[in-house]
ZAMARGU-4260 file (C-alpha; in steps of 0.2 Angstrom, whole numbers, plus 5000, padded with zeros to 4 digits):
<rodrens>
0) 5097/5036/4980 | 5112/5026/4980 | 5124/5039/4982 | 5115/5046/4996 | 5116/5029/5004
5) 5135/5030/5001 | 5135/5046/5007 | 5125/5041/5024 | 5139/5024/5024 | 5155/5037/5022
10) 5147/5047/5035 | 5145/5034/5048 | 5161/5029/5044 | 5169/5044/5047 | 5160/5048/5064
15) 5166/5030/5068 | 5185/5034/5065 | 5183/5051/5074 | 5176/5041/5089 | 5193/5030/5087
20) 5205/5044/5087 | 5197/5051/5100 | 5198/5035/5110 | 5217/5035/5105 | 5220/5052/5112
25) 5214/5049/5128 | 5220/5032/5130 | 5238/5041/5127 | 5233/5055/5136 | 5232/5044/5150
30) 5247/5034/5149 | 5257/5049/5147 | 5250/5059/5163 | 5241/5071/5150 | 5224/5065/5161
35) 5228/5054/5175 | 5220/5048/5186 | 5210/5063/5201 | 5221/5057/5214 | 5212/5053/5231
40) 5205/5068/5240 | 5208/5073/5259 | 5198/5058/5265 | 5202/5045/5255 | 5186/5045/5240
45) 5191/5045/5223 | 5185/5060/5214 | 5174/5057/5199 | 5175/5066/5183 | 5156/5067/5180
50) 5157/5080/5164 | 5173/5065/5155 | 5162/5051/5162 | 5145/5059/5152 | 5157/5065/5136
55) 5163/5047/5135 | 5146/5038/5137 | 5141/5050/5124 | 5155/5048/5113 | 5150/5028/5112
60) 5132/5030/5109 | 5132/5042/5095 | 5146/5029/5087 | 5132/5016/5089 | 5119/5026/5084
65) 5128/5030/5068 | 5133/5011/5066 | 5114/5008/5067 | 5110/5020/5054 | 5121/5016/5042
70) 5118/4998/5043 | 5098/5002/5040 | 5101/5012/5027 | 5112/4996/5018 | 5098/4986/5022
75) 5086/4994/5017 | 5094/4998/4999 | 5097/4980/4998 | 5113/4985/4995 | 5121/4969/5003
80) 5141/4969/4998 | 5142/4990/5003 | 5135/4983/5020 | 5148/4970/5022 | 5159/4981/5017
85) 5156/4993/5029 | 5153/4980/5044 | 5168/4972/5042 | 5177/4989/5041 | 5169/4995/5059
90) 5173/4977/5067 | 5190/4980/5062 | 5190/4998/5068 | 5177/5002/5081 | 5182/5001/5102
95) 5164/4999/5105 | 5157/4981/5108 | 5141/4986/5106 | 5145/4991/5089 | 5153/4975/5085
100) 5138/4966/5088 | 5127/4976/5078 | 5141/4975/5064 | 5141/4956/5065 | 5123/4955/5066
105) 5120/4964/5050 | 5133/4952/5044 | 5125/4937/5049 | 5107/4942/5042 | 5114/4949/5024
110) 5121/4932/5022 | 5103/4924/5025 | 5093/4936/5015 | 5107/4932/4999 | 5107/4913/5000
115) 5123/4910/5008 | 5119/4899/5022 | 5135/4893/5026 | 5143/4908/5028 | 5127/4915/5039
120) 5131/4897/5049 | 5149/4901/5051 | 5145/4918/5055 | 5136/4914/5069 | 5145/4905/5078
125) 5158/4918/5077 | 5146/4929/5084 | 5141/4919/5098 | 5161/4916/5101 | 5164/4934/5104
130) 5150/4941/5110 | 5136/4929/5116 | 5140/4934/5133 | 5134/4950/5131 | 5115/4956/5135
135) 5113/4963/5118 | 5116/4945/5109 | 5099/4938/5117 | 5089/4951/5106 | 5103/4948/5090
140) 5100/4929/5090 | 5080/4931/5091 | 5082/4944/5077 | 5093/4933/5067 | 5081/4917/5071
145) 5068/4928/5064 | 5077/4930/5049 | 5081/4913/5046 | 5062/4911/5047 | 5058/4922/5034
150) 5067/4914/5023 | 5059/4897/5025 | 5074/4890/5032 | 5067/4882/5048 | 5079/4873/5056
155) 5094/4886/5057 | 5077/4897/5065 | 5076/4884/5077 | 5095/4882/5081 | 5096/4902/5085
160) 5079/4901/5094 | 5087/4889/5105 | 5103/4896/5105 | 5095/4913/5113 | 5088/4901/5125
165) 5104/4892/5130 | 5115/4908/5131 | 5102/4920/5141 | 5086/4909/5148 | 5080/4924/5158
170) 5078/4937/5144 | 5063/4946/5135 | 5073/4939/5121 | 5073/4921/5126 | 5054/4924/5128
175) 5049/4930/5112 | 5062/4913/5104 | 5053/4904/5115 | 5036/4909/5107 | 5042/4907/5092
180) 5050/4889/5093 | 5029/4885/5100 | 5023/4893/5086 | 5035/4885/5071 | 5029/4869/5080
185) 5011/4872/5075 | 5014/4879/5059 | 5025/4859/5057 | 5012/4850/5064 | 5021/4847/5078
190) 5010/4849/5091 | 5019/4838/5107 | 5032/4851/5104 | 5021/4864/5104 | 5012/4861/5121
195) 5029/4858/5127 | 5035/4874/5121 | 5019/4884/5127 | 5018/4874/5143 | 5037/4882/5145
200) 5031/4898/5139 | 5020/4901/5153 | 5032/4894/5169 | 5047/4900/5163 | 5044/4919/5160
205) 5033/4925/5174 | 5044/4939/5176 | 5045/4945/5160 | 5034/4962/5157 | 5028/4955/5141
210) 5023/4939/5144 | 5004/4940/5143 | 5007/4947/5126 | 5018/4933/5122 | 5003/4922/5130
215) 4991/4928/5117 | 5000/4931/5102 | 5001/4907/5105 | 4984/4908/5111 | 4981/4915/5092
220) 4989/4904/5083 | 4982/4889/5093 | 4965/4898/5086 | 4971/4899/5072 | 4976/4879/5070
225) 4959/4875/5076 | 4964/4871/5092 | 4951/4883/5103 | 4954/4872/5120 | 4971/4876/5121
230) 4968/4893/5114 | 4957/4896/5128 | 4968/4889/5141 | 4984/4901/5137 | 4970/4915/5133
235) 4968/4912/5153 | 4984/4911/5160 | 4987/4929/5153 | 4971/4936/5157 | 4970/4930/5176
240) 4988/4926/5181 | 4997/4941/5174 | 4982/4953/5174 | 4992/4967/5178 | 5002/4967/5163
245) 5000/4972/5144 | 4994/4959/5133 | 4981/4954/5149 | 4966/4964/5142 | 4969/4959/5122
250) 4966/4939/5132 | 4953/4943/5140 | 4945/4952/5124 | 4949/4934/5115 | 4939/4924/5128
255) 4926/4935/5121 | 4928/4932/5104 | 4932/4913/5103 | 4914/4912/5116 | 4906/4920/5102
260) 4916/4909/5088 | 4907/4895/5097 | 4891/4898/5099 | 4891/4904/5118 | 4879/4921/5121
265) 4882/4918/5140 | 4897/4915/5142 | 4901/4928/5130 | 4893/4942/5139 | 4899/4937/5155
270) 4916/4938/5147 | 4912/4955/5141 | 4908/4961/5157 | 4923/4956/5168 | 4933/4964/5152
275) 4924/4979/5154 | 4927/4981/5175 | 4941/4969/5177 | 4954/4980/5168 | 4950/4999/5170
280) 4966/5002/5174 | 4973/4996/5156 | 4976/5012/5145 | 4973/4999/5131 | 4956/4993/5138
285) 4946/5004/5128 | 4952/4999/5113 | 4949/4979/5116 | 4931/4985/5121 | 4929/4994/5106
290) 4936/4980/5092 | 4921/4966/5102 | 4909/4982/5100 | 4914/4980/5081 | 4911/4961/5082
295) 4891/4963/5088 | 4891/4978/5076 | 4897/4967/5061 | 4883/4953/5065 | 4872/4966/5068
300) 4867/4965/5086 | 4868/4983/5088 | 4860/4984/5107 | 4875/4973/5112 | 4888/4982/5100
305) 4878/5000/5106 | 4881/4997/5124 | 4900/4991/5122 | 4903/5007/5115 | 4894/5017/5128
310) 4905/5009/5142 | 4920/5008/5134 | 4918/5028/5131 | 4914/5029/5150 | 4930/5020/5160
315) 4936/5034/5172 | 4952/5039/5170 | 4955/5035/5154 | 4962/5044/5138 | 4958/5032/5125
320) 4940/5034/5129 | 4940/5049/5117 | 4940/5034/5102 | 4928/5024/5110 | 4917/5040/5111
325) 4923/5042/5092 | 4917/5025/5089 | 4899/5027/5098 | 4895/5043/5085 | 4900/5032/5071
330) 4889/5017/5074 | 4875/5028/5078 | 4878/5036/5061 | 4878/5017/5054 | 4860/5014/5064
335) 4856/5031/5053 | 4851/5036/5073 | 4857/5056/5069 | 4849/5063/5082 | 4860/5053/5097
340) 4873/5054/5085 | 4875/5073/5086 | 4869/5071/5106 | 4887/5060/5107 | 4898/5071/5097
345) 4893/5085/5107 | 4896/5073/5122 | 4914/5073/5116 | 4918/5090/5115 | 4911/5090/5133
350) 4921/5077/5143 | 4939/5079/5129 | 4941/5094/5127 | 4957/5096/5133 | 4963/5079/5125
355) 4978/5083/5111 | 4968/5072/5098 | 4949/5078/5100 | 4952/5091/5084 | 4956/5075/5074
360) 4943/5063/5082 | 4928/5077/5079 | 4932/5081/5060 | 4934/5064/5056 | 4915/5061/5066
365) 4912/5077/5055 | 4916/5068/5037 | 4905/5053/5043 | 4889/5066/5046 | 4896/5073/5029
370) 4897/5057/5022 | 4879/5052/5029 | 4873/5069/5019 | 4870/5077/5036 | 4878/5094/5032
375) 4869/5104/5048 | 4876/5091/5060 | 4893/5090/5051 | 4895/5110/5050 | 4890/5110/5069
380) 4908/5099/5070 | 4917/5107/5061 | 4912/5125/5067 | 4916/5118/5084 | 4932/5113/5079
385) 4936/5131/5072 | 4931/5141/5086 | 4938/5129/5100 | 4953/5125/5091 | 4960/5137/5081
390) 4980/5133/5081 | 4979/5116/5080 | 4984/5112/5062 | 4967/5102/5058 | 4960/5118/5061
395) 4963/5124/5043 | 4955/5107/5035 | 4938/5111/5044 | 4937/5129/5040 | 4940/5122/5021
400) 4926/5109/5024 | 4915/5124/5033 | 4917/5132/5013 | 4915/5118/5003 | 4898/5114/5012
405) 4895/5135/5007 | 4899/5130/4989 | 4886/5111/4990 | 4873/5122/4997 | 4875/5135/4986
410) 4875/5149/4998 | 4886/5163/4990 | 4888/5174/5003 | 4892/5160/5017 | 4906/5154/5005
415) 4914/5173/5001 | 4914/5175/5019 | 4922/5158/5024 | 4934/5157/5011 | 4941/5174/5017
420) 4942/5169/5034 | 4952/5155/5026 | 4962/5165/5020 | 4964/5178/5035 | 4966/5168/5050
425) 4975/5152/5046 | 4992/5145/5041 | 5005/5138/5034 | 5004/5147/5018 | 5006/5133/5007
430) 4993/5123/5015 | 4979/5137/5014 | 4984/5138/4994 | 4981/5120/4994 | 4962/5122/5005
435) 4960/5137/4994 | 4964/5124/4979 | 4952/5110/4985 | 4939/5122/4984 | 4940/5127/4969
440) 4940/5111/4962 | 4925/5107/4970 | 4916/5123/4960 | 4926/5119/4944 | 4917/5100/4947
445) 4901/5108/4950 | 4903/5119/4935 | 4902/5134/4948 | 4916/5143/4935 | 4916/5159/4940
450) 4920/5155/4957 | 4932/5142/4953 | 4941/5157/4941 | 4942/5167/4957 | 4947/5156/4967
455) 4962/5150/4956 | 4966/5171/4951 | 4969/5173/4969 | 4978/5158/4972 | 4988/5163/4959
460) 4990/5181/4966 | 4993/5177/4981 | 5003/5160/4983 | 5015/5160/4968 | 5029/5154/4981
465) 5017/5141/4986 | 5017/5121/4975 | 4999/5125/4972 | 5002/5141/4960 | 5008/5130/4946
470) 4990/5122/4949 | 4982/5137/4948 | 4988/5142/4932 | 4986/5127/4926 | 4966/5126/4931
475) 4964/5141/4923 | 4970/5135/4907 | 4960/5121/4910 | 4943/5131/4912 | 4944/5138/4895
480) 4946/5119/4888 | 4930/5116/4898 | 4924/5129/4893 | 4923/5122/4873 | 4921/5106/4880
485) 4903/5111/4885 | 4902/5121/4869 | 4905/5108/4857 | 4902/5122/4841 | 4920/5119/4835
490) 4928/5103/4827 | 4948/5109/4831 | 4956/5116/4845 | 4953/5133/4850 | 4965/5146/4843
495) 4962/5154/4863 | 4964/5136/4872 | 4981/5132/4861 | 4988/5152/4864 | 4983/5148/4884
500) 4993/5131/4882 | 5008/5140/4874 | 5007/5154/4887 | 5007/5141/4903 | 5023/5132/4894
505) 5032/5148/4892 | 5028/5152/4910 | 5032/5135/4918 | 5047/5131/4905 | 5059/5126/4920
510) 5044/5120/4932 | 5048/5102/4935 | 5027/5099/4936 | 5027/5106/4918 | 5024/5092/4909
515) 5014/5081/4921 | 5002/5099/4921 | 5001/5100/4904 | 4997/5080/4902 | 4981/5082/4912
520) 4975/5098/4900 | 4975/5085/4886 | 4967/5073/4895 | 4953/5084/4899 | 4948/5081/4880
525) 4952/5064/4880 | 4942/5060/4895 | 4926/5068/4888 | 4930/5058/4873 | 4929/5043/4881
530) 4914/5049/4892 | 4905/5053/4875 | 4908/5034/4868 | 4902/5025/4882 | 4886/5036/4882
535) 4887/5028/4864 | 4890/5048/4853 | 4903/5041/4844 | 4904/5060/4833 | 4905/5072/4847
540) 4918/5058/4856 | 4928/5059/4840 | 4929/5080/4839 | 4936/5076/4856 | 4949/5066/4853
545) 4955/5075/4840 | 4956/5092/4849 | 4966/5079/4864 | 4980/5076/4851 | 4988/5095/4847
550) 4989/5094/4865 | 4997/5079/4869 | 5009/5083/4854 | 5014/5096/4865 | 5018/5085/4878
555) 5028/5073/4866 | 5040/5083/4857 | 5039/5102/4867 | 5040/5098/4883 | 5052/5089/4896
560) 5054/5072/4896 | 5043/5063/4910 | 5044/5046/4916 | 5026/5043/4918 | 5017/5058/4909
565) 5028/5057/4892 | 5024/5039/4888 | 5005/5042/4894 | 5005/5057/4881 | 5011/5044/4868
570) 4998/5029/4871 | 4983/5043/4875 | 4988/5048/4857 | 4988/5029/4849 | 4971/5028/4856
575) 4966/5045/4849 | 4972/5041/4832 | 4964/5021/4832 | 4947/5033/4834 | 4948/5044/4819
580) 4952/5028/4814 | 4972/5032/4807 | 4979/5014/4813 | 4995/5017/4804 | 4997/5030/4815
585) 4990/5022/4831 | 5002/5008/4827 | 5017/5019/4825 | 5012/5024/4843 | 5009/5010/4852
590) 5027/5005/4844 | 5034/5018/4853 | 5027/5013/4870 | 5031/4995/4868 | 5050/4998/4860
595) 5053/5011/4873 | 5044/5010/4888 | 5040/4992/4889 | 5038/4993/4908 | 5022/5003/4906
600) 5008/4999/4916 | 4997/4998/4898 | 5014/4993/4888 | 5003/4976/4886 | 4988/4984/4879
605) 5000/4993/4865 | 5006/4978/4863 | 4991/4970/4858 | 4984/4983/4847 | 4997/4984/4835
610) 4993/4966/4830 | 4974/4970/4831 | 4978/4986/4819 | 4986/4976/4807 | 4970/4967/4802
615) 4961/4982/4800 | 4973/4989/4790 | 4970/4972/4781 | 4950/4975/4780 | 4954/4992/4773
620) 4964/4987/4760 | 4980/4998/4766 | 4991/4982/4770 | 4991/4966/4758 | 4983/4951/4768
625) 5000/4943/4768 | 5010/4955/4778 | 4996/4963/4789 | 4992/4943/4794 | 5014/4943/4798
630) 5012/4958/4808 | 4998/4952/4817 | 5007/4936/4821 | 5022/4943/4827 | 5015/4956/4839
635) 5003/4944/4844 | 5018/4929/4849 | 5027/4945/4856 | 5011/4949/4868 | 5011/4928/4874
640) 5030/4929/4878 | 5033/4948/4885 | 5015/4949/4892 | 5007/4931/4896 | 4997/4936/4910
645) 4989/4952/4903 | 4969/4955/4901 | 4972/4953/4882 | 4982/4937/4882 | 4968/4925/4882
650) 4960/4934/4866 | 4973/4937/4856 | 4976/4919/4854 | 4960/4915/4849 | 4962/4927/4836
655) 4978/4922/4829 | 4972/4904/4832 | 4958/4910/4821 | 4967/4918/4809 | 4979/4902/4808
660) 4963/4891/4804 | 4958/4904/4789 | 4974/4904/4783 | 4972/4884/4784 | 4988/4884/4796
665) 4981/4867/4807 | 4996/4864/4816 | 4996/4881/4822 | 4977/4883/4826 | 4976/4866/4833
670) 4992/4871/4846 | 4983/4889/4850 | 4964/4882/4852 | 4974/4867/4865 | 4980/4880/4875
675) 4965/4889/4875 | 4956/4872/4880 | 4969/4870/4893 | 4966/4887/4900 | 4945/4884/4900
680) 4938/4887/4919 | 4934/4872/4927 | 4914/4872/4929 | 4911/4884/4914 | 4905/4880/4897
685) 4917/4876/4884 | 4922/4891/4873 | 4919/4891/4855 | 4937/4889/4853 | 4935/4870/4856
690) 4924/4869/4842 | 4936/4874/4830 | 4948/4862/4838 | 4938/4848/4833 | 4941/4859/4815
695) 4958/4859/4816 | 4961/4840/4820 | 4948/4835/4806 | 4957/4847/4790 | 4975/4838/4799
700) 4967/4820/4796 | 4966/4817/4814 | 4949/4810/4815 | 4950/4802/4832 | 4957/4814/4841
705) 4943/4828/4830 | 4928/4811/4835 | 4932/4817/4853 | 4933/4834/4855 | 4917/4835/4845
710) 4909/4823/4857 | 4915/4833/4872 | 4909/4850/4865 | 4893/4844/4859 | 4889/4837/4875
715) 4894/4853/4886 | 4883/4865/4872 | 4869/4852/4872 | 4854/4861/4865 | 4862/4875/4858
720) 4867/4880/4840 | 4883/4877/4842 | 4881/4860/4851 | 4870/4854/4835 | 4884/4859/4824
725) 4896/4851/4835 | 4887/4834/4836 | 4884/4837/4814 | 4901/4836/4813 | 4906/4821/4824
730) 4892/4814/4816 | 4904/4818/4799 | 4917/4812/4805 | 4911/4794/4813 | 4904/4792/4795
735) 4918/4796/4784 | 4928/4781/4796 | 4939/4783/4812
</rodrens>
């Protein structure tokens, strides 16, 4: 990544310098007579070079547009002194302003986002010195106030804010820092300034395009501040005074919603209707129609939310009513109302068949009739999507859905003749193996095997220059393990499943998928393991985990190294072997994950387990108590520093606190079982831990402070077990003399 970055800078860079010495030429060319000046023609008018003029205009933009680039690609790579580099190399070099300015600006902001804000401050003002002049400084400034503002850094916002102001009142630019500067003023609690800036907002920029937009976007944070009066009042500046310009609608739509907020039915409705009829000539209208349908939906007052969507579908004229129409099928599907549903979806294909985005809209009104286990309406989409549609590239995905429904309803004939239409009629090559792969995971899932065997065969017949054949082969590997899976009349892997294995290696040696592939075999086995101990057959999930570990083996030592599939390989293994209960083995494992891979997203769980292990090792006699209970310490003080906030931290220190008390270690128990006292959720019983806190402090002579914890747990566990033994012991204590 970073030399591609390089490479995109270097490139930049050179297109730059050819743009100079291009520049150079002419200029010289000129000077020289080389190209001089068109000299007047017969009546005096200058002749125009159009074709130089157009070479020229582009010459300059595609030096910007490469300035542009490269300076995202720095930014985005975080890759801040490469970017000063670089800009400081164009500002030296370039003969375009424009250039210059987009230089400095990525100047400016890389010393904001690294800390350094008096070179960002100094920067500035150089930028404003040589180029606030020019247009393209009003948007700069904004951009570098918003900058300023991301880091927290307030007032420097607020200087370029005004600065944009100062230098170019009039632009969209000023506007939008205008917003903003009403909008920090709010977050401060400043709100003088904020009416001011809002009251500013609104006189000043009546010309500007955006303005409504800008209108609402303080409207919202008004809302937002609890502020609903004013909300309101900028809500309908933009809504009536500029309701001709984008961002009108969205305020009219936020009447709605703040009349709702409070309470208003009327108001609200009467709001709803002028947005319905007031803006039918806002693309966008349909959309705000449909996010207040959503509203009455949410609160359940489908009549109101029913017949938003209804009108919202039916503004003349416009295209976005196709997701409003989208819309109305959904929440009918939602009312469970399947019969209108399927009256609306075949509505759509009426009044949008010609709109670009009805193959989308339909499948995805397909999946919900799907989803809503309506497969005779579903397949009447999808068909319709197919025969209407057929080279548009969602085409393909309800054909596959047309055979997957074959496959749910068990209709064999339907399927063989849908899959080979598949197949037949539809394209690109690597996304039908991939349909024709979908499928065939749906029969593997379904335990439909012969199918699924078929379908991955042809795939694998047909597709090998295709992603999906290496999935093919794989599958069928991963049939046969299924296979003995169901089987369960063995106790060791398969001599055909381990052939099988060796044979995908072989074929697949270079693949880079290889490994990942042969990752998820194993797992197959260790999956059913785990779904045969949760279902409490501890036997049969053992024969599983112990035909999982010749396969993961593979993965470990025969196959290429994978950053995420090797060291799975390795913990899936510890797990297997803490089963057949081999901890020495599962330790030696989770070793290897947390020594070498200590960034894995279960590194703490290893982490854990080793100092767990140990005390088995302990119980089981392979370990003497002494240096399994030093093991346990370690790798349980190594979890609390490398890992503090993981699932296991909280109860491996009241293990190793309890281990400490056993070992009669006070000091160390008592500074565990504090923590853990510490750590107790406010407003949930005390955990036993507290209990032996009291312990602790009584065995180190401290009887006071062992009088009050005992007090305090007895009193939260009153009429239990424990809070009897709690208020025995304090009873002890108070006898023996505080």
């Amino acid at each position: 990544m970073a030399r591609t970055i390089l490479r995109a800078g270097r490139i930049a860079g050179g297109v730059i310098i050819a743009v100079i010495i291009l520049g150079v030429v002419l200029y010289w060319a000129g000077v020289m007579g080389v190209a001089k000046t068109p000299p007047p023609s017969q009546d005096g008018e200058i002749i125009v070079d159009a074709e130089a003029e157009a070479a020229a205009a582009k010459a300059e933009a595609d030096a910007i547009a490469a300035v542009e680039k490269a300076i995202r690609e720095h930014m985005e790579a975080k890759r801040f002194a490469e970017l000063e580099a670089y800009c400081n190399g164009v500002l030296a070099e370039t003969v375009y302003p424009a250039a210059a300015l987009c230089a400095k600006d990525a100047i400016v902001r890389s010393y904001i986002l690294t800390g350094r804000d008096v070179e960002a401050e100094a920067a500035t003002a150089e930028l404003i010195g040589q180029f606030g002049d020019m247009p393209a400084a009003a948007r700069v400034l904004c951009l570098v106030g918003d900058t300023w503002r991301g880091k927290q850094k307030a007032a420097q916002a607020v200087a370029a804010y005004e600065q944009t102001l100062a230098l170019h009142p009039g632009d969209e630019f000023a506007m939008w820092s205008r917003q903003n500067l009403c909008t920090m003023a709010l977050e401060a609690g400043d709100t003088v300034g904020a009416d001011d800036a809002a009251a500013r907002l609104a006189a000043d920029f009546g010309g500007q395009g955006h303005l409504a937009m800008s209108l609402c976007f303080v409207g919202d944070a008004y809302k937002k501040a609890g502020d609903l009066q004013k909300a309101m009042e900028l809500y309908d500046i933009a809504a009536n005074d500029h309701a001709d310009k984008p961002g009108s609608v969205n305020a009219q739509k936020n009447i709605c919603m703040v009349y709702l907020d409070q309470g208003d039915q009327a108001a609200a409705d009467a709001a709803a209707e002028k947005l319905v009829t007031g803006y039918v000539k806002h693309g966008h209208t349909p959309f705000e129609v449909c996010e207040l349908a959503a509203r009455y939906k949410k609160a359940a007052d489908w009549g109101r939310a029913i017949a938003l969507y209804e009108r919202a579908a039916r503004i003349p004229g416009n295209g976005n009513c196709l997701f409003a129409q989208r819309d109305l099928c959904l929440a009918l599907l939602e009312m469970k109302d399947v019969e209108r549903a399927s009256g609306e979806s075949r509505g759509m294909f009426l009044d949008f068949a010609e709109h670009p985005r009805l193959p989308f809209e339909a499948c995805l009104v397909g999946d919900a009739f799907l989803k809503a286990k309506e497969p005779a309406a579903a397949m009447e989409v999808y068909a319709y999507v197919v025969e209407n549609y057929p080279d548009n590239e969602l085409t393909l995905w309800a054909q596959k859905n047309i055979c997957t429904m074959h496959v749910d309803a068990g209709d064999e004939a339907a399927t063989s003749e849908a899959i080979e239409k598949l197949k037949r009629e539809f394209k690109p090559k690597d996304m039908v193996a991939v349909a024709l792969m979908q499928i065939a995971d749906k029969c593997r899932d379904a335990k439909k095997y012969d199918r699924a065997v078929q379908i991955y065969q042809d795939v694998k017949a047909g597709y090998a220059d295709t992603p999906s054949y290496i999935w093919a082969c794989q599958n069928l590997v991963r049939i046969e393990i299924e296979y003995d899976e169901a089987a369960a009349d063995s106790t060791e892997t398969p001599a055909s499943v381990l052939q099988a294995v060796d044979g995908f290696m072989a074929d697949f040696a270079a693949a880079p998928k290889m490994t990942s592939a042969l990752c998820l075999l194993g797992e197959v086995y260790y999956k059913g393991a785990l779904a045969k101990e949760r279902a409490g057959q501890r036997d049969e999930a053992s024969v599983r985990f112990g035909k999982a570990l010749p396969l993961f083996a593979k993965v470990i030592s025969q196959a290429p190294f994978d950053p995420v599939f090797t060291p799975d390989a390795w913990y899936m293994s510890a797990v297997a072997y803490s089963r057949l209960g081999d901890y020495a083995k599962a330790i030696e494992y989770h070793q290897r994950i947390v020594d070498d891979w200590p960034e894995h997203h279960l590194a703490w769980s290893s982490q854990y387990w080793i100092g767990a292990f140990y005390q088995r090792l302990k119980k089981n006699k392979s370990l003497p108590p002494a240096e399994a209970d030093a093991k346990t310490e370690q790798a349980f003080l190594d979890l609390f520093q490398d890992y503090p906030d993981s699932p296991m931290t909280k109860g491996a220190k009241s293990q190793l606190a309890m281990l400490y008390y056993k070992t009669s270690a006070w000091e160390k128990a008592a500074a565990l079982y504090e923590e853990l006292f510490a750590e107790s959720p406010p407003g949930e019983k005390l955990p036993i831990d507290v209990f032996y806190l009291g312990q602790a402090y009584e065995f180190m002579g401290h009887k006071a402070m062992a009088a009050l914890t005992y007090s305090e747990f007895a009193k939260d566990r009153e009429g239990t077990a424990w809070g009897e033994r709690a208020s025995a012991a304090l009873a002890r204590v108070e006898g023996s003399g505080i």
